[in-house]
Backbone as CSV, one residue per row, in Angstrom:
resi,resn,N_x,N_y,N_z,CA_x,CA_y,CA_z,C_x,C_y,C_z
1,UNK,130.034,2.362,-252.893,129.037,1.967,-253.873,128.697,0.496,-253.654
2,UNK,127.825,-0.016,-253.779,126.974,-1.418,-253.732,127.147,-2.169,-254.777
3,UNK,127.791,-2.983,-254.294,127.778,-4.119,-255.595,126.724,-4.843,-256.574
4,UNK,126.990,-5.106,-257.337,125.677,-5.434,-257.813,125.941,-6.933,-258.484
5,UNK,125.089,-8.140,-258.588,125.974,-9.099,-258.652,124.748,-10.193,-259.297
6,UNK,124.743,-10.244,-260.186,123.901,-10.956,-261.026,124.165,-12.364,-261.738
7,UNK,123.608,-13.511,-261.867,123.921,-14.692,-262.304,123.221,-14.322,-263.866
8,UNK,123.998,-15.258,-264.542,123.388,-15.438,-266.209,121.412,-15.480,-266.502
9,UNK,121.596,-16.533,-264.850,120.267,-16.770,-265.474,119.284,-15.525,-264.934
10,UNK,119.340,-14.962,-263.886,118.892,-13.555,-263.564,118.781,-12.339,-264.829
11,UNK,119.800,-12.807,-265.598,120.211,-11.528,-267.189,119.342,-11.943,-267.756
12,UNK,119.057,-13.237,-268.098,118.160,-13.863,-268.805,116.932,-13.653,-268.707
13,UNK,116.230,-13.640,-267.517,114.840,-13.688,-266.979,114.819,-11.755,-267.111
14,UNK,115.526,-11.235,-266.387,115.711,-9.639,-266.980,115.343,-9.395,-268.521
15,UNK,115.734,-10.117,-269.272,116.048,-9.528,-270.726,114.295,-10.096,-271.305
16,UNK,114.199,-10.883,-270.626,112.674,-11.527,-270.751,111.666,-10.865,-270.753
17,UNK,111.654,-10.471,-269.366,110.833,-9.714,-268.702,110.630,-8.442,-270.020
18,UNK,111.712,-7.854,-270.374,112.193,-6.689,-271.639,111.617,-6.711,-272.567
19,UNK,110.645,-7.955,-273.028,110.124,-8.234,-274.333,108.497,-8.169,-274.094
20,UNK,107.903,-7.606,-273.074,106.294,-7.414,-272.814,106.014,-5.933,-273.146
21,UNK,105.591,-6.081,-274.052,104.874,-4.587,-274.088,105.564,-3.012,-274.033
22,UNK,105.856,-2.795,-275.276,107.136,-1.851,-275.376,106.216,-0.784,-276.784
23,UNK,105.593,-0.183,-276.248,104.534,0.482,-277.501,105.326,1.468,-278.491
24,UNK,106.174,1.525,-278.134,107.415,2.621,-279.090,107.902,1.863,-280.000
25,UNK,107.798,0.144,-280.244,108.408,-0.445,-281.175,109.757,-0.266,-280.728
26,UNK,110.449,0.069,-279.538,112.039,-0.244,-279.821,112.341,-1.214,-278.367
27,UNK,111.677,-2.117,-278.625,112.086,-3.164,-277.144,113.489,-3.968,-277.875
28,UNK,113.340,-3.941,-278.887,114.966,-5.407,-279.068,116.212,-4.168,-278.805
29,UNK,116.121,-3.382,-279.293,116.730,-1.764,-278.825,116.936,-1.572,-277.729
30,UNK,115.946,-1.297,-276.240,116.092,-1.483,-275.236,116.855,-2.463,-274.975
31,UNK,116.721,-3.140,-274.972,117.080,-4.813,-274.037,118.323,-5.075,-274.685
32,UNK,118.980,-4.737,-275.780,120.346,-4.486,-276.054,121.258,-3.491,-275.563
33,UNK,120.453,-2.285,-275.249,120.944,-1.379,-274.384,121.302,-1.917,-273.019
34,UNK,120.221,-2.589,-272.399,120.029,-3.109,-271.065,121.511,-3.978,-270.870
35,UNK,121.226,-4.476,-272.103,122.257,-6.086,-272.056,123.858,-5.150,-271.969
36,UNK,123.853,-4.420,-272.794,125.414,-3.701,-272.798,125.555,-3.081,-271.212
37,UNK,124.660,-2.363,-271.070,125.327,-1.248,-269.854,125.484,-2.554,-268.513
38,UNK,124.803,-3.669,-268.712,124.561,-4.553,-267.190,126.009,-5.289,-267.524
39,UNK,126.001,-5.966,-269.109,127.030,-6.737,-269.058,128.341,-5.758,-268.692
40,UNK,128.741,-4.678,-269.136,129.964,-3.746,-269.220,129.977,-3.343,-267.758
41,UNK,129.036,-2.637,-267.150,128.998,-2.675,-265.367,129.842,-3.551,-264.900
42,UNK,129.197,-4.808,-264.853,129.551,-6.507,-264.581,131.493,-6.390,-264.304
43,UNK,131.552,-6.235,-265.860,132.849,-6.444,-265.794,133.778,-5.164,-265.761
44,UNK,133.259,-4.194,-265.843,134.028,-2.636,-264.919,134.204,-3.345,-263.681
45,UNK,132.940,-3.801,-262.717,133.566,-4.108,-261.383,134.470,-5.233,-261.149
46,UNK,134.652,-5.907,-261.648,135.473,-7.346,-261.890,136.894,-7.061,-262.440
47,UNK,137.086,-6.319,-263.056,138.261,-5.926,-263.877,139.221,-5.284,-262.740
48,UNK,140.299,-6.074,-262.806,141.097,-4.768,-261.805,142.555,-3.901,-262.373
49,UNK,143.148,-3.329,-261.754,144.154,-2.354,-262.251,145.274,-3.366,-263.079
50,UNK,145.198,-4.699,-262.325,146.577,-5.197,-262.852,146.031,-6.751,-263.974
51,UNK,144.610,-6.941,-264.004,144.318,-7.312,-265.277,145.086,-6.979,-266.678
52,UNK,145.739,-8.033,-267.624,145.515,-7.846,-268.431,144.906,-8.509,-269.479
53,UNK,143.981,-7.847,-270.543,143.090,-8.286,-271.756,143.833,-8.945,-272.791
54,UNK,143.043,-9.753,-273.547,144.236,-9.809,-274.314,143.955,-8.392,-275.780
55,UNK,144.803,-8.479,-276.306,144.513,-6.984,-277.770,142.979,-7.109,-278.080
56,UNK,142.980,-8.424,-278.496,141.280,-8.342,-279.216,140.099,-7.910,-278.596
57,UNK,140.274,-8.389,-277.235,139.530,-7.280,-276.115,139.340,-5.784,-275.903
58,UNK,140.583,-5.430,-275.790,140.625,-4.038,-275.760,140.146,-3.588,-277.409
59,UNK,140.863,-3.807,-278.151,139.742,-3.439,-279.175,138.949,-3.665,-279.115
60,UNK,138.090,-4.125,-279.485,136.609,-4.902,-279.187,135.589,-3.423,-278.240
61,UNK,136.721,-3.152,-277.131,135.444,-2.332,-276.087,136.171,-0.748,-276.659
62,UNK,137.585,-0.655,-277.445,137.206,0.848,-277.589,136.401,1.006,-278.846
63,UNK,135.988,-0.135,-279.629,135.253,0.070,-281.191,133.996,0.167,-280.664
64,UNK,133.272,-0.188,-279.296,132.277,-0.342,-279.176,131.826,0.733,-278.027
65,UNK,132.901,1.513,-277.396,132.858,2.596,-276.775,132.553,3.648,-277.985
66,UNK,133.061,3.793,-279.412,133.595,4.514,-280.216,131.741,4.413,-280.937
67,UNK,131.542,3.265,-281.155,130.066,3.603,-281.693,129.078,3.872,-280.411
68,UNK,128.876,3.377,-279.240,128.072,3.756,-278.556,127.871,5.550,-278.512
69,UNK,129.094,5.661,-278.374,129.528,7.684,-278.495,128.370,8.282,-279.807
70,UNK,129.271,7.677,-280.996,128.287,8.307,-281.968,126.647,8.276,-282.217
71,UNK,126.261,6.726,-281.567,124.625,6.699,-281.438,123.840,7.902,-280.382
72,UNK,124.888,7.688,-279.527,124.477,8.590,-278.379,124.600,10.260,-279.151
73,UNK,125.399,10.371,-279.363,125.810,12.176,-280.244,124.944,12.452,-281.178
74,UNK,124.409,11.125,-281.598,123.049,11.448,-283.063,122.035,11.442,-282.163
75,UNK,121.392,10.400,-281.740,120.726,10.813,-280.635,120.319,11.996,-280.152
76,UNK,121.036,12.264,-279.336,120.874,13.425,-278.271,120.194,15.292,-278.900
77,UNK,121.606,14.346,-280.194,120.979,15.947,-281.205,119.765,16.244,-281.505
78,UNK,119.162,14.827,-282.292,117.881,14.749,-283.010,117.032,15.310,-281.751
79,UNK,117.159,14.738,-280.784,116.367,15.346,-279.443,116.234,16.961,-279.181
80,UNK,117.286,17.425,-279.402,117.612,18.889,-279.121,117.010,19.372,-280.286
81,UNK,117.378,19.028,-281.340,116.733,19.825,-282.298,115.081,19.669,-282.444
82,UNK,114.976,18.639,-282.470,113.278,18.654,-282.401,112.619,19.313,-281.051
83,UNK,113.375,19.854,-279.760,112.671,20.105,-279.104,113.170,22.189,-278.752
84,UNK,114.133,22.083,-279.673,114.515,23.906,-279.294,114.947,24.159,-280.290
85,UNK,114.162,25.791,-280.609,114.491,26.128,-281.537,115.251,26.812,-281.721
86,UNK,116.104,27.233,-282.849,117.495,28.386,-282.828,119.068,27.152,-282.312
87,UNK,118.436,25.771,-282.397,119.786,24.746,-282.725,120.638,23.960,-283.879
88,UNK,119.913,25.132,-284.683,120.543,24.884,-286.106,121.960,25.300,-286.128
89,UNK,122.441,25.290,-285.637,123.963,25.607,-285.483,125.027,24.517,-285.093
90,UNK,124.422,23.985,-284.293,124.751,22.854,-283.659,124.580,21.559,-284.530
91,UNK,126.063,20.797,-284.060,126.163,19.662,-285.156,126.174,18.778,-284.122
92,UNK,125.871,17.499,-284.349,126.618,16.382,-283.399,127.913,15.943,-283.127
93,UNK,129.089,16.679,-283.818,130.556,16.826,-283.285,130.929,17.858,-282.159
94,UNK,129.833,18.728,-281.817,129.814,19.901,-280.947,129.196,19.333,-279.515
95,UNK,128.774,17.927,-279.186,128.118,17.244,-278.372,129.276,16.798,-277.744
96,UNK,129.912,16.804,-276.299,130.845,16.222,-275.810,130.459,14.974,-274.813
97,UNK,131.096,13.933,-275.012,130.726,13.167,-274.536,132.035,12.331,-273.374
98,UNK,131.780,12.474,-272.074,132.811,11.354,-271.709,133.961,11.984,-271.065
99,UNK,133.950,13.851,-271.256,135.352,14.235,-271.084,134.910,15.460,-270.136
């Protein structure tokens, strides 16, 4: 896999660029999305086996693994349900994510 290797100010001019013309009304949405998956990438590749975090860290990314899950599980549903019908059965705890 290819590294990918970005300076602050590159995130910056990225996240910039993020704020032109977003007709759905959800650009600060986007570009927070953007900002999580580039920053968390970043440091997936940087992180190695024998790192250690300190506690507040690791909390920090499973509370924020733990809500990304549920936005994503509401999400995905509202999608399904508005687009097929006969998914009234289906809850967003029935959505697996990750496993």
């Amino acid at each position: 896999m290819t590294k990918i290797k970005i300076t602050s100010e590159q995130l910056k001019k990225i996240q910039e660029s993020l704020n032109t013309g977003n007709p759905d009304g959800n650009k600060m949405t986007k570009q927070q999305l953007f900002t999580i998956a580039t920053l968390a990438y970043k440091m997936w590749e940087d992180l190695s086996d024998e790192d250690q975090l300190d506690d507040w860290m690791t909390s920090k990314i499973a509370q924020s693994e733990q809500s990304i899950i549920a936005v994503t599980k509401a999400y995905f549903y509202d999608e399904i349900e508005n687009s097929v019908d006969g998914m009234k059965t289906l809850s967003p705890g029935d959505i697996i994510i990750g496993q």
